[in-house]
Every structure is written in structure tokens, then in C-alpha cells.
DRENTITI-191829 format. One record per residue: residue number from 0; residue in one letter; y, z, x of N, C-alpha, C in turn. Coordinates in nm, 2 decimals. Each point is the difference from the previous one (the first is absolute). Layout:
<rs>
<NUM, "a", <Y, Z, X>, <Y, Z, X>, <Y, Z, X>>
...
</rs>
This chain:
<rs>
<0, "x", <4.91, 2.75, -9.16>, <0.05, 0.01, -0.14>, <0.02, 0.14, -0.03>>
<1, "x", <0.13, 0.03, -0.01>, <0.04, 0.16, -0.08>, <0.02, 0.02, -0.09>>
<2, "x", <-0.01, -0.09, -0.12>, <0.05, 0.05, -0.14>, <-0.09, -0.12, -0.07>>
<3, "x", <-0.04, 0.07, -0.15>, <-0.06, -0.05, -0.09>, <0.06, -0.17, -0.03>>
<4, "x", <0.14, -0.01, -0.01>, <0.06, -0.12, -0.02>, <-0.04, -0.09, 0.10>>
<5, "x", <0.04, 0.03, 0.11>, <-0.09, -0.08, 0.11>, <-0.09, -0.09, -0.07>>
<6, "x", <-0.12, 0.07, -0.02>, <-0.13, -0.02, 0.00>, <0.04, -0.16, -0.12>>
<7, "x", <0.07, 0.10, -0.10>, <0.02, -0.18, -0.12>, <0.10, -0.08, 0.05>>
<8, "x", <0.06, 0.02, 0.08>, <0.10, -0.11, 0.06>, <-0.10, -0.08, 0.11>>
<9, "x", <-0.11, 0.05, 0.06>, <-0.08, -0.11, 0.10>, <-0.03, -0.07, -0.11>>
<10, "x", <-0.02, 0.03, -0.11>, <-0.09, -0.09, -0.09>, <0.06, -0.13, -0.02>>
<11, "x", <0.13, -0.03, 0.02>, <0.10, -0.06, -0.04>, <0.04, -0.08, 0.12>>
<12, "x", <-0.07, 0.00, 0.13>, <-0.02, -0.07, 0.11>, <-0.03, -0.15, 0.05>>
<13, "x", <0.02, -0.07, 0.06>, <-0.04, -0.18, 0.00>, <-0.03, 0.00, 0.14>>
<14, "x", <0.03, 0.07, 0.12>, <0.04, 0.01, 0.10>, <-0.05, 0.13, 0.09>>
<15, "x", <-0.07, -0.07, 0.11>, <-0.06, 0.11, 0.12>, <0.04, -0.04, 0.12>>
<16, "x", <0.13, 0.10, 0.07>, <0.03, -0.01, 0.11>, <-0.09, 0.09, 0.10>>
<17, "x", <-0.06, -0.07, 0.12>, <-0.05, 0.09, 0.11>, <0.05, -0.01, 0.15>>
<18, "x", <0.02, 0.09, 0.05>, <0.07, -0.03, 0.12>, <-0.11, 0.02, 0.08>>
<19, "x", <0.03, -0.08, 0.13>, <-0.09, -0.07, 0.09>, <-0.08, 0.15, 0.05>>
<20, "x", <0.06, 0.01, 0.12>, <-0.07, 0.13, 0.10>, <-0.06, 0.14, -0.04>>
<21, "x", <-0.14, 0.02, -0.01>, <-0.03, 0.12, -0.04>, <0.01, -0.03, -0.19>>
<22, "x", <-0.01, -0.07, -0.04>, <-0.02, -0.01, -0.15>, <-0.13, -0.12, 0.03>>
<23, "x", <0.07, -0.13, -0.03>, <-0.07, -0.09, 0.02>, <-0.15, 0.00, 0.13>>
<24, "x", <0.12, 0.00, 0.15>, <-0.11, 0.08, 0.09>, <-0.01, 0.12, 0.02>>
<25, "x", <-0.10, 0.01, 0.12>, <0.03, 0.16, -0.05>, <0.05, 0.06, 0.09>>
<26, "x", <0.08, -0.03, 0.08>, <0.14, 0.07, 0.06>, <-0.02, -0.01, 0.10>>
<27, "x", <-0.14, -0.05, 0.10>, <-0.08, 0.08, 0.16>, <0.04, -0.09, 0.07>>
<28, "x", <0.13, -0.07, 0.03>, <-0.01, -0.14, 0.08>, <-0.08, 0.06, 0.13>>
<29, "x", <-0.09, -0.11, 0.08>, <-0.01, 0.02, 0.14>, <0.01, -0.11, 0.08>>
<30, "x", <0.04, 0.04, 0.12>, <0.02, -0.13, 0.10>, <-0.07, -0.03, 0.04>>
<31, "x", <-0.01, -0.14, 0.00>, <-0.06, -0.12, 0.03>, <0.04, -0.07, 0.12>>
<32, "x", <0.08, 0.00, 0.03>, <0.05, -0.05, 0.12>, <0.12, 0.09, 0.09>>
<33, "x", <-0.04, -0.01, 0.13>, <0.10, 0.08, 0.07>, <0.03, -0.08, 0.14>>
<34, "x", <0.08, -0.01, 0.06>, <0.02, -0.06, 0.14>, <-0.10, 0.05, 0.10>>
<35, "x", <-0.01, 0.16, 0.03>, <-0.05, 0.00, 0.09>, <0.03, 0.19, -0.05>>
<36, "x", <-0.09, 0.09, 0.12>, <0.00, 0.16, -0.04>, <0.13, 0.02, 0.08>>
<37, "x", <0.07, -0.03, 0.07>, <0.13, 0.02, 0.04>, <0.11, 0.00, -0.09>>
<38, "x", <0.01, -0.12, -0.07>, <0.06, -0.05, -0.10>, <0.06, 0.12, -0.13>>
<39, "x", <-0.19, -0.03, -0.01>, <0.00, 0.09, -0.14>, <0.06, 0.17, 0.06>>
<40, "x", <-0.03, 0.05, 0.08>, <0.05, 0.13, 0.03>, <0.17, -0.03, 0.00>>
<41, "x", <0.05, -0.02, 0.07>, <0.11, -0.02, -0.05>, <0.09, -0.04, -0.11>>
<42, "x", <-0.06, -0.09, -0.07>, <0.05, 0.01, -0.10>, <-0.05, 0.11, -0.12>>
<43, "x", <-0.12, 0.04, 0.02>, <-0.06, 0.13, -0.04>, <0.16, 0.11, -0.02>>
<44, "x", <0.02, 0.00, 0.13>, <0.13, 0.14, 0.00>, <0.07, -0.06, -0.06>>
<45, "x", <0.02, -0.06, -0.11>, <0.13, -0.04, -0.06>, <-0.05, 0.04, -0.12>>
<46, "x", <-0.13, -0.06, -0.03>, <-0.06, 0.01, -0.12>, <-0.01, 0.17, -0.04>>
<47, "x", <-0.01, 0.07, 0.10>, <-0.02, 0.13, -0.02>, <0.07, 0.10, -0.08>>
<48, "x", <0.18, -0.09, 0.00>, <0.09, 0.09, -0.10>, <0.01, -0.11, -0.13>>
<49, "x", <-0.07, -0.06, -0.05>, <0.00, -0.06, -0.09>, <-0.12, 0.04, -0.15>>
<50, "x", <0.03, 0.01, -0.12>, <-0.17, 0.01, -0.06>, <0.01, -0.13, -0.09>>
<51, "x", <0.06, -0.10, 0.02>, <-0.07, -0.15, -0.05>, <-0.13, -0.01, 0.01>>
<52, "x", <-0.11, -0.09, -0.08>, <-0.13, -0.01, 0.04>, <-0.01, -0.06, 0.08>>
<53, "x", <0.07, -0.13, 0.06>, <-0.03, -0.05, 0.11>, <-0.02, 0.09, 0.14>>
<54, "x", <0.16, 0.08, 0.03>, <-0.03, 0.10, 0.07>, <-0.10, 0.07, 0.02>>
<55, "x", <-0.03, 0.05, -0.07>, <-0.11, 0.11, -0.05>, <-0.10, -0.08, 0.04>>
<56, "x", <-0.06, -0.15, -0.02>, <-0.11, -0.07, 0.05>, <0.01, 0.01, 0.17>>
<57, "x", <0.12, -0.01, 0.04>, <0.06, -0.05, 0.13>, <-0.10, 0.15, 0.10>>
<58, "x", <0.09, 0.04, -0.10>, <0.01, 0.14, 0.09>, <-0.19, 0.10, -0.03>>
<59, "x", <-0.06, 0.00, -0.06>, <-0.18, -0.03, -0.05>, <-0.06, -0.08, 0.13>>
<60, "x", <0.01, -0.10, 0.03>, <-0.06, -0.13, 0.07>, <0.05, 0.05, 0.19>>
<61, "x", <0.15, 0.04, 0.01>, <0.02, 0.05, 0.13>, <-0.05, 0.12, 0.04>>
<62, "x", <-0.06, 0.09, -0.07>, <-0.05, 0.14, 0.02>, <0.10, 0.09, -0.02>>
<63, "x", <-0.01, 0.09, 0.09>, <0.13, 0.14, 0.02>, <0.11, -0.03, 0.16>>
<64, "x", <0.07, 0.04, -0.06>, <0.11, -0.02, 0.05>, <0.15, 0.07, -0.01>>
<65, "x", <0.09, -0.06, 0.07>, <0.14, 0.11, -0.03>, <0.12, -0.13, -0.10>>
<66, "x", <0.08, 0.03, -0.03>, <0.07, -0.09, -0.08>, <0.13, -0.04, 0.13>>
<67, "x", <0.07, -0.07, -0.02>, <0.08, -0.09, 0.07>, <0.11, 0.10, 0.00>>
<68, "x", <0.14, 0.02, 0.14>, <0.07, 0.10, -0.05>, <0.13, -0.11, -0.08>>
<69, "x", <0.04, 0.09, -0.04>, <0.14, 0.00, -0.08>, <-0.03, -0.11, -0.09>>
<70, "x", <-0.14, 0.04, -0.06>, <-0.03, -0.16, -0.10>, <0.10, 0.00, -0.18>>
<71, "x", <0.03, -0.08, -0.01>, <0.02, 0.01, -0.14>, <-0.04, -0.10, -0.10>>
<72, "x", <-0.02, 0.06, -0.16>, <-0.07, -0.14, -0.06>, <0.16, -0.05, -0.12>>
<73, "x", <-0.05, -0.11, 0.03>, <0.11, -0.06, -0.09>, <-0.07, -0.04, -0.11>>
<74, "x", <0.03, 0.02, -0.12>, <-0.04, 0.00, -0.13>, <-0.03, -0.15, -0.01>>
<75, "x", <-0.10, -0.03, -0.02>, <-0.02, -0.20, -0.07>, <-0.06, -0.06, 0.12>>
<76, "x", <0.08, 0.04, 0.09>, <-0.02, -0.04, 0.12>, <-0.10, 0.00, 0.15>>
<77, "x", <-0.01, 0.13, 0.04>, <-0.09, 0.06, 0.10>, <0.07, 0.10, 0.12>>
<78, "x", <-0.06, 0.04, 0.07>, <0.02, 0.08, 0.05>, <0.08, -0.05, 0.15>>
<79, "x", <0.09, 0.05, 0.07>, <0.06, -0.05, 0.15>, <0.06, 0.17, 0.07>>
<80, "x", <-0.08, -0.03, 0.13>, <0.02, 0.12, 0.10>, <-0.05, -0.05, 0.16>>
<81, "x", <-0.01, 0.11, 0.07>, <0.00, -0.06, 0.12>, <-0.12, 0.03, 0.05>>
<82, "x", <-0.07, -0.10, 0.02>, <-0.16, 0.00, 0.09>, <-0.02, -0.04, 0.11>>
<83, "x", <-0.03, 0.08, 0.08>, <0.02, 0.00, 0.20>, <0.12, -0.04, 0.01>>
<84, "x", <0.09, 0.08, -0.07>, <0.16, -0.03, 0.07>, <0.06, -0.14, -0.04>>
<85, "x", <-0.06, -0.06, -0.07>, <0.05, -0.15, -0.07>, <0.00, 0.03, -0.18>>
<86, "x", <0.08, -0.08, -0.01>, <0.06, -0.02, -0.16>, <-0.10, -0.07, -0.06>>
<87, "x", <-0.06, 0.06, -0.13>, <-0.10, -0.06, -0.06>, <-0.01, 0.00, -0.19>>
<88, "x", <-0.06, -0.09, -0.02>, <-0.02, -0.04, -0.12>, <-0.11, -0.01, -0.07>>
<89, "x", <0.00, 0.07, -0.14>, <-0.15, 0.00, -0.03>, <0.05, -0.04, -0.16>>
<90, "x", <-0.06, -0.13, -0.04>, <-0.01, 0.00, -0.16>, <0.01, -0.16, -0.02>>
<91, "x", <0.05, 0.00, -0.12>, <0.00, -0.13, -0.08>, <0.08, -0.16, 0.10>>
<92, "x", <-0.02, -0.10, 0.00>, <-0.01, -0.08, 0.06>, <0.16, -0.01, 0.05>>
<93, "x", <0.11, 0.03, -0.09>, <0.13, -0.03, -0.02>, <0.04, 0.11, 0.05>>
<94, "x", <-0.05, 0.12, 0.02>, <0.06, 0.08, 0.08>, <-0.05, 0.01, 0.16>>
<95, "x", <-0.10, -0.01, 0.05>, <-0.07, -0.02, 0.16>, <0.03, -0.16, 0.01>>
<96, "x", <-0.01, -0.05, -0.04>, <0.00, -0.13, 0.05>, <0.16, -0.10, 0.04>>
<97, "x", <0.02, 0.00, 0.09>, <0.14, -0.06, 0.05>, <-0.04, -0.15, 0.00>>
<98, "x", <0.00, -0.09, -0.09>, <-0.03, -0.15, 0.04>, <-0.14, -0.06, -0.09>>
<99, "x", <-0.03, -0.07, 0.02>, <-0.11, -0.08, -0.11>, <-0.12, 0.06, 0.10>>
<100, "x", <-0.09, -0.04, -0.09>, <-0.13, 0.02, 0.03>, <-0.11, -0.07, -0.09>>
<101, "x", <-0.11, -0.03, 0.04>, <-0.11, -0.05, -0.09>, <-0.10, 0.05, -0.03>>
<102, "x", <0.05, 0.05, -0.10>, <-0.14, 0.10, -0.08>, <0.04, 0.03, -0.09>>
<103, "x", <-0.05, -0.06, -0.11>, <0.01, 0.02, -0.14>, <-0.14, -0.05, -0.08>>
<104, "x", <-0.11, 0.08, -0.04>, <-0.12, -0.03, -0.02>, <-0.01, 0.12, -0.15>>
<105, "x", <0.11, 0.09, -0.01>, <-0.03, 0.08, -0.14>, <-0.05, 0.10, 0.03>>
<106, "x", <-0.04, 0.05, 0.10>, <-0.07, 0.12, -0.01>, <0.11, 0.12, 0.07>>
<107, "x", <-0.03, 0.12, -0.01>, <0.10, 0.08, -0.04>, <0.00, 0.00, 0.15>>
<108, "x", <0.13, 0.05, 0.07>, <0.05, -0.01, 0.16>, <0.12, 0.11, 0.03>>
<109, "x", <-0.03, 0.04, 0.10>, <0.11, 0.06, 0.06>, <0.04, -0.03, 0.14>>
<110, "x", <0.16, -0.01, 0.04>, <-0.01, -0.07, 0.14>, <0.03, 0.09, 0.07>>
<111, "x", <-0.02, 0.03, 0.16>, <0.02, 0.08, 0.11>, <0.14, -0.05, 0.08>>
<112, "x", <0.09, 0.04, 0.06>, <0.07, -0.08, 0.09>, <0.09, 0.11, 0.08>>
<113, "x", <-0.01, -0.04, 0.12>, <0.09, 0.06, 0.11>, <0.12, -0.04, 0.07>>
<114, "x", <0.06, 0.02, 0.03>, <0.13, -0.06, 0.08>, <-0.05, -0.11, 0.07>>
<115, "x", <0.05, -0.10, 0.04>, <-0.04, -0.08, 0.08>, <-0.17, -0.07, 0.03>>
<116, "x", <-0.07, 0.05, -0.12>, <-0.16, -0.06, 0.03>, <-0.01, -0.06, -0.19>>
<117, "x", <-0.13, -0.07, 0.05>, <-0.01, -0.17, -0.12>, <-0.05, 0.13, -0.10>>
<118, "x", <0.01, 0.00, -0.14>, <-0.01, 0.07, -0.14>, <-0.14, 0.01, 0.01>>
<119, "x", <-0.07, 0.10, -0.06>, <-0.15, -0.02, -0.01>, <-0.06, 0.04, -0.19>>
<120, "x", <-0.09, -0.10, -0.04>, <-0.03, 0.07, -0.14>, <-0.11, 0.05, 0.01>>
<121, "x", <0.00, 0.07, -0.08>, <-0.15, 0.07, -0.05>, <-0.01, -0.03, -0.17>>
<122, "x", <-0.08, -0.03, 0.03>, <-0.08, -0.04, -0.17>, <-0.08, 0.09, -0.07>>
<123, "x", <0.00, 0.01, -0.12>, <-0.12, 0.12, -0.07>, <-0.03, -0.07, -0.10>>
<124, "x", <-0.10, 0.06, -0.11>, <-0.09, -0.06, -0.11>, <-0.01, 0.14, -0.08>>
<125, "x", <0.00, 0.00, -0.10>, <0.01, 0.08, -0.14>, <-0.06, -0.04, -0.14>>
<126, "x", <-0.17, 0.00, 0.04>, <-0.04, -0.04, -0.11>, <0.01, 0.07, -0.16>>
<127, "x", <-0.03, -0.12, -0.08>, <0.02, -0.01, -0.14>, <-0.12, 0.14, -0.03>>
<128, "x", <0.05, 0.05, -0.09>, <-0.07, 0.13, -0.07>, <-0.13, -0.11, -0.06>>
<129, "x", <-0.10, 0.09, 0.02>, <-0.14, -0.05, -0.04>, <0.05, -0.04, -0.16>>
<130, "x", <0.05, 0.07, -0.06>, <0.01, -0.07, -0.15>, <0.12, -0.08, -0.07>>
<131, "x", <0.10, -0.01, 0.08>, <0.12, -0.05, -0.01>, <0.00, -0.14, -0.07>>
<132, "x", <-0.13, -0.11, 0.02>, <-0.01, -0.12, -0.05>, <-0.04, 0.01, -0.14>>
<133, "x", <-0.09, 0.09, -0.04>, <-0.05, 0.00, -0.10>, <0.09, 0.08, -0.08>>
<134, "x", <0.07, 0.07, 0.05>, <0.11, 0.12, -0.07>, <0.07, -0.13, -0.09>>
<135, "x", <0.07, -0.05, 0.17>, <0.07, -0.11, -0.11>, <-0.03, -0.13, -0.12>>
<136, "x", <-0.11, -0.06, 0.06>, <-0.04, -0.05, -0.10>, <-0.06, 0.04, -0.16>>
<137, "x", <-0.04, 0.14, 0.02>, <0.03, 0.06, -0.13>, <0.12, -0.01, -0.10>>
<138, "x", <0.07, 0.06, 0.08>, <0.17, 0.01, -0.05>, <0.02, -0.18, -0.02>>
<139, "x", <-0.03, -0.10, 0.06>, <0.06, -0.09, -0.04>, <-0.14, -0.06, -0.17>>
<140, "x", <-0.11, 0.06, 0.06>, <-0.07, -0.09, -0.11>, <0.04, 0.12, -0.13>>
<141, "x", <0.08, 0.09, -0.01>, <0.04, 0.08, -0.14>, <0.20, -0.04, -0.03>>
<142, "x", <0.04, -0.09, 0.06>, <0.06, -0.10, -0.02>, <0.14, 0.06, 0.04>>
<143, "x", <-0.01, 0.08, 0.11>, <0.11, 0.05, 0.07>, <0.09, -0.11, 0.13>>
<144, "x", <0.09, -0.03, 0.02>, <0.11, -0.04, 0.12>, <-0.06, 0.10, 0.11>>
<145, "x", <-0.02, -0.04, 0.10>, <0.01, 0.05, 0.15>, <0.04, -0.02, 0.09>>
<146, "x", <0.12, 0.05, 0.07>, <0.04, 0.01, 0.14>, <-0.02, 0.07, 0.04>>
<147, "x", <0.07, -0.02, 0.15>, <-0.03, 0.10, 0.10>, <0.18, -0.01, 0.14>>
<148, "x", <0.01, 0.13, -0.03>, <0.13, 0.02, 0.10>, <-0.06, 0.05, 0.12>>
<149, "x", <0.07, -0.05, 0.10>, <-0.05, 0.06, 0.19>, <0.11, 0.03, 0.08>>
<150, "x", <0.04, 0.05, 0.07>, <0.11, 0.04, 0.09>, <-0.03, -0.08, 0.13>>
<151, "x", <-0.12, -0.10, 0.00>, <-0.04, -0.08, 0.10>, <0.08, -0.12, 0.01>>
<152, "x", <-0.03, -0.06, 0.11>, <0.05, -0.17, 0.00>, <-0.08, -0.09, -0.09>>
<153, "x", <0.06, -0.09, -0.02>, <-0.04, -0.09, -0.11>, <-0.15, 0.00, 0.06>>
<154, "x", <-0.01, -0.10, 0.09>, <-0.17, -0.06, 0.04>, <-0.06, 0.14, -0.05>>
<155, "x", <0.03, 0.11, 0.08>, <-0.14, 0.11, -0.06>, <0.01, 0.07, -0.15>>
<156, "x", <0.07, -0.03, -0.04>, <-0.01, 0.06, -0.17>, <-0.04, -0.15, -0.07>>
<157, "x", <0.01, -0.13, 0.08>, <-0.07, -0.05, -0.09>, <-0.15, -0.08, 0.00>>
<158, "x", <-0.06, 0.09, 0.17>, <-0.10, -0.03, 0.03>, <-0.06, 0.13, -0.10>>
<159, "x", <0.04, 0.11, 0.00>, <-0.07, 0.11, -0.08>, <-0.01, -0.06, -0.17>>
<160, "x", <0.09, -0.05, -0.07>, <0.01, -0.02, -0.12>, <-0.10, -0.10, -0.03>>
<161, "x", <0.02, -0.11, 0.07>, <-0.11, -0.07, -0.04>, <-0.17, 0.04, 0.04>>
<162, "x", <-0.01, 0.09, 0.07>, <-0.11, 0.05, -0.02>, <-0.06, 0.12, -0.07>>
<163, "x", <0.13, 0.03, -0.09>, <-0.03, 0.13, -0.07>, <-0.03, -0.08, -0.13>>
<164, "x", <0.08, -0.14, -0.01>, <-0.06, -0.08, -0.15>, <0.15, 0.00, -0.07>>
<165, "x", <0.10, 0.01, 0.10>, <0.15, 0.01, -0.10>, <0.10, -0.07, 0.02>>
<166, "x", <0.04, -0.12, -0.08>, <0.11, -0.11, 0.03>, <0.12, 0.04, 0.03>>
<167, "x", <0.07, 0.11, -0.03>, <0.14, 0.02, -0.03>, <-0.02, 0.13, 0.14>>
<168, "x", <0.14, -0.01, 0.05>, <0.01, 0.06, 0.09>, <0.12, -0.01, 0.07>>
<169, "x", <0.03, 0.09, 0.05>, <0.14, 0.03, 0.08>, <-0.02, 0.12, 0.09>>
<170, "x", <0.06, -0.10, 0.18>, <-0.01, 0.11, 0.07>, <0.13, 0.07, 0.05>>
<171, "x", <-0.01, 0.09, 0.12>, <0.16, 0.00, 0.03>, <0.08, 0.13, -0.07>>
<172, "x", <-0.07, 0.02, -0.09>, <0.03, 0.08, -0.13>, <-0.02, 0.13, 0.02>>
</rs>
């Protein structure tokens, strides 16, 4: 809040938007699941020119390391460069993944994939801020609207919202 007006225009409020990652939780995703320490290293070097939180979890969980060469990150998307000399893919399901797959459980994911070998996920977890439930139930018992916007996939912004205590929600966003 920078100016006195501010302050009397909240007053005049019905409505509390919070966005998912690092507000609601508190921002630390860590992985939960990995294929194997091979895996993760390699897709590690991808994660290494990236500062998404997932990456950042990716790249935390595989140790130290060097980054993939000629990697680049594509905005929305994820990161693609070459790891042991093969074409590779690091990020959201619609960019690494060539073809269907089954795994859809809501929890936040990033997929691995190389030229010619089967796609691999890694899974993480991002818990809810110690006060987040009560935050909001305040806000709703003093007669405020609450959603919540995520840049996630549906399943995981609305496995988070209902645990934060908040009906209205949109992810994707």
C-alpha cells in the first residue's frame, strides 16, 4: 500500500485474491519422487538454467552439477538442450511429453524426456503455510469472497484450494 487513498479504498473491498505458490504455500516445493539418481542428474542439467521452483527443487535434490550445453528455457514451458549428446526435454507435461501418458493425481510435476527413450516424471509437494487455513477462514468468517489463482494444472490448484478452505479457483492463470 503506497498512498493514504489506498488504505480507504481496501475498505471498500468484498474480495481476496491469493495466488497459489509461495503466498498460500510457502514456495519450497521438494521432490517426492524421482526415477532413479541417473535420471534425476540429467535432467538436473536442464534444470540448472532454469529458476522455476520446480527446477530449483530438481536441481536442490540432484546435488552440484554442470548445466546441460546449449540449454534454453522456453517461457510457460521448460527448458530443452542436449544431455550426453541427445535432445532433451525438461518441463510441463505438453511440452516433454510426445504422446499420452497416465499420470494425473494433482500434484505439481515436471517431465524429463530424451530422444528416443520412454518420458520420465518427477513429482514434488509444497506444503500449505502453517496459517493459510485459518488466514482464510478468518477472511471468510468477516464476510469476504475468496479465491485463489495458480499457474498450475487444474488437479494441483485444486487439490491446494481445497485444502487451504477456498471454493472458487482458477488454474492455468
Amino acid at each position: 500500500v503506497r498512498s493514504g487513498d489506498a488504505l480507504e479504498r481496501l475498505s471498500q473491498i468484498d474480495t481476496v485474491v491469493f495466488d497459489k505458490t509461495g503466498t498460500l504455500t510457502l514456495g519450497k516445493p521438494k521432490l517426492v519422487s524421482s526415477p532413479d539418481d541417473v535420471t534425476l542428474s540429467a535432467a538436473a542439467s536442464l534444470a540448472r538454467v532454469s529458476r522455476h521452483p520446480l527446477s530449483r527443487a530438481l536441481v536442490e535434490a540432484a546435488g552440484p552439477g554442470v548445466a546441460a550445453s546449449s540449454a534454453i528455457e522456453i517461457a510457460g514451458e521448460g527448458v530443452e538442450g542436449l544431455v550426453a549428446r541427445k535432445r532433451a526435454w525438461l518441463g510441463k507435461r505438453s511440452f516433454a511429453v510426445f504422446g499420452e501418458v497416465d499420470a494425473e493425481d494433482g500434484a505439481p510435476e515436471l517431465w524429463f524426456a530424451r530422444e528416443g527413450e520412454t518420458p520420465v516424471r518427477f513429482v514434488f509437494a509444497d506444503a500449505l503455510r502453517p496459517d493459510a487455513v485459518d488466514a482464510i477462514a478468518a477472511l471468510k468468517a468477516r464476510g469476504y469472497e475468496v479465491e485463489m489463482l495458480s499457474g498450475d494444472r487444474a488437479a494441483a490448484a485444486e487439490a491446494a484450494a481445497k485444502a487451504a478452505g477456498i471454493d472458487a479457483w482458477r488454474a492455468g492463470v
